[in-house]
Structures are given as structure tokens and as C-alpha cells.
N, C-alpha and C positions, 0 to 999 in steps of 0.2 A: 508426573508432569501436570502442568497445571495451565489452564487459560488463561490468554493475558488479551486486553482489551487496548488496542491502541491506534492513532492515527498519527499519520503517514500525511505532510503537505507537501504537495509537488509542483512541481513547473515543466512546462513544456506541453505538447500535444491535450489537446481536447479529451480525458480519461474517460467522458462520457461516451465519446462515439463508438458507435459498433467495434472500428478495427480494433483500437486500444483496449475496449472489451475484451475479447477474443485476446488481442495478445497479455494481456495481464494474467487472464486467466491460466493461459499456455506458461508461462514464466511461472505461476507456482501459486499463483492471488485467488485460490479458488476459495479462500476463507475470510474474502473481503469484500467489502461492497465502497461504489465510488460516489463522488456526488463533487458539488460547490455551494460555499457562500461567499458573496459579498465578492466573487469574481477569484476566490483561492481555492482549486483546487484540492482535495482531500483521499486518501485511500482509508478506509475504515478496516481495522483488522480483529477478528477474535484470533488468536494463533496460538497455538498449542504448542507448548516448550520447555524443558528444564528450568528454565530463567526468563524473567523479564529481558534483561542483556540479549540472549539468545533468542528471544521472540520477535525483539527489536534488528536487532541484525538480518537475520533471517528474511524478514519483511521488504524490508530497505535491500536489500540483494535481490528479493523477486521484483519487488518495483522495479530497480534503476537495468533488472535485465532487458528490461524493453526499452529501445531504441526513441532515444528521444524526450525521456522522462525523467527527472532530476528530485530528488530528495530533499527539502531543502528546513524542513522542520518534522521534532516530532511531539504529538499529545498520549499522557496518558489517557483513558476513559474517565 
């Protein structure tokens, strides 16, 4: 397996604040860190996986499990 370096743009709820913290984390994003520019939203991910495809899936699935969070672009690193 190999590390894959990727972001995640989202929409919805504030990703900075504490709860969305906490629940990203719970949802599976303990291998991310959050931020914004320019008012978009970002999930930063190193994730660990078979595949790019499969790093990227996987990502987007612990995102979008928290209530209120939408996926809605992705970057490579």
C-alpha cells in the first residue's frame, strides 16, 4: 500500500469548528487536517490505500458520513 496525498472541497457546515472536528474525526478523517481559502472549504488527506481510486473513495465516504457535509471537488497534492 502506498500513501496518497489528496483534497477533498466541501460545502456545508463550518469544518473548522470544534463539532465538525470531533465528528470528522469519528467518521474515519483521523488522517486529515481541515482549513479554508478564499471562503472554500478543504479536507487535506494523506490516506493510506491500494490505490489512488481507493484512497479517493474512501476519503469522500468518511467525509460525506458526517451530516451536513457535501463533497463537491477533488485535488491531487
Amino acid at each position: 500500500m502506498a500513501t496518497y496525498g489528496l483534497r477533498l472541497i466541501v460545502e456545508g457546515p463550518n469544518v473548522q469548528e470544534t463539532p465538525m472536528l470531533h465528528a470528522l474525526y469519528e467518521g474515519g478523517c483521523d488522517d486529515a487536517l481541515v482549513g479554508s481559502i478564499d471562503g472554500a472549504q478543504y479536507v487535506d488527506f494523506d490516506r493510506i490505500a491500494p490505490s489512488i481510486g481507493s484512497a479517493i473513495r474512501s476519503a469522500i465516504a468518511d467525509v460525506e458520513s458526517v451530516d451536513g457535509i457535501e463533497v463537491v471537488g477533488v485535488d491531487r497534492d
